[in-house]
C-alpha positions as CSV (number, residue, x, y, z in Angstrom):
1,X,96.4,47.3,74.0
2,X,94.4,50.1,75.6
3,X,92.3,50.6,72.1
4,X,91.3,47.1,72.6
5,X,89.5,47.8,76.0
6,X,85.8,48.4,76.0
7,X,85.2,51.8,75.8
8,X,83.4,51.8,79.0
9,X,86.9,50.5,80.4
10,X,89.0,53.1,78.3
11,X,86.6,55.7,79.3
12,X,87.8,55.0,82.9
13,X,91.3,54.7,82.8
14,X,91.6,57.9,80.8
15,X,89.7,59.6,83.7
16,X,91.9,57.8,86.3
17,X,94.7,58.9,84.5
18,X,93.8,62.3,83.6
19,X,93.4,63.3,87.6
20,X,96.5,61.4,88.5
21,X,98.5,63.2,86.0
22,X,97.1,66.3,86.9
23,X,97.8,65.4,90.8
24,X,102.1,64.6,89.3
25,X,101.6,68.2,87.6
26,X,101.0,69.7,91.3
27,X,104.3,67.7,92.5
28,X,106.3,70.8,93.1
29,X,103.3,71.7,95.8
30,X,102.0,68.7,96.8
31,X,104.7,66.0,96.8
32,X,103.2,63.4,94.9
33,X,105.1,62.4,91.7
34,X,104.5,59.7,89.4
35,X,106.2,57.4,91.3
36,X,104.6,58.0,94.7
37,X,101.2,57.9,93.3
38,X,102.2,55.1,91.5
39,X,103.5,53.3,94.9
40,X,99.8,54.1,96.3
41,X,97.4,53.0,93.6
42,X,99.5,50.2,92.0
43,X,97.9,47.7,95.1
44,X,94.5,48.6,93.9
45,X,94.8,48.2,90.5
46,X,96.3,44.6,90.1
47,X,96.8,41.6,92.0
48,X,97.7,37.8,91.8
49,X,94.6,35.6,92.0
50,X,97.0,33.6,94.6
51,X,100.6,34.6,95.7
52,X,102.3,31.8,96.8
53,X,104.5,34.2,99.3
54,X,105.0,37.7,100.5
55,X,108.3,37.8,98.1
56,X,105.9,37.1,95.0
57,X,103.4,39.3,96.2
58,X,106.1,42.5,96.5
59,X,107.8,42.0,93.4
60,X,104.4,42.0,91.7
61,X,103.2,44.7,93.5
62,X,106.6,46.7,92.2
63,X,105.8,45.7,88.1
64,X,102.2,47.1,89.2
65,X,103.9,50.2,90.0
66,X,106.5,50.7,87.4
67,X,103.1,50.3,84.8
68,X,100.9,52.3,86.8
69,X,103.9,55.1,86.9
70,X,104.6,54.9,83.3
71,X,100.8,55.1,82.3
72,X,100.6,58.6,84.3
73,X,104.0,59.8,83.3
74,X,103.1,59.2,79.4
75,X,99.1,59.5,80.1
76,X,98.8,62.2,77.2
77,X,100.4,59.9,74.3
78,X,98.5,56.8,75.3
79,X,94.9,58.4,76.6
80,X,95.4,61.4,73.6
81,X,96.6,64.4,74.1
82,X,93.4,66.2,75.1
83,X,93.4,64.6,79.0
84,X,93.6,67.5,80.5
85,X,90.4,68.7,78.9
86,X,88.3,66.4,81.0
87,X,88.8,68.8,83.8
């Protein structure tokens, strides 16, 4: 799916990725595993156009997460390899 995106689009998510996967590297010092960062960034990423209750709206916001987690914790296979060379 991701080589499908525009590559204005692809070109963004690999950034996004690349500095939240360097953040996750830094856990040990600064807390923030894939998970956590996962738990922050996950609202902003995707929504439902219209949740028909706070119960919809949290369980969506928790499959947001467990993607947005999984996208950083395997960011090198999916972005390539090289995402830590855009620093």
């Amino acid at each position: 799916l991701v080589n499908q995106l525009p590559e204005a689009n692809l070109i963004l998510l690999r950034h996004l990725f690349g500095v939240l996967h360097h953040i996750e590297q830094n856990s040990g010092v600064n807390q923030m595993n894939a998970f956590n960062l996962a738990l922050c960034i996950a609202p902003n990423m995707l929504w439902l156009p219209s949740p028909t209750g706070p119960e919809e709206a949290s369980q969506s916001t928790k499959k947001v997460a467990l993607l947005v987690q999984f996208l950083i914790e395997n960011s090198g296979e999916i972005f390539g390899g090289d995402i830590a060379s855009l620093f």
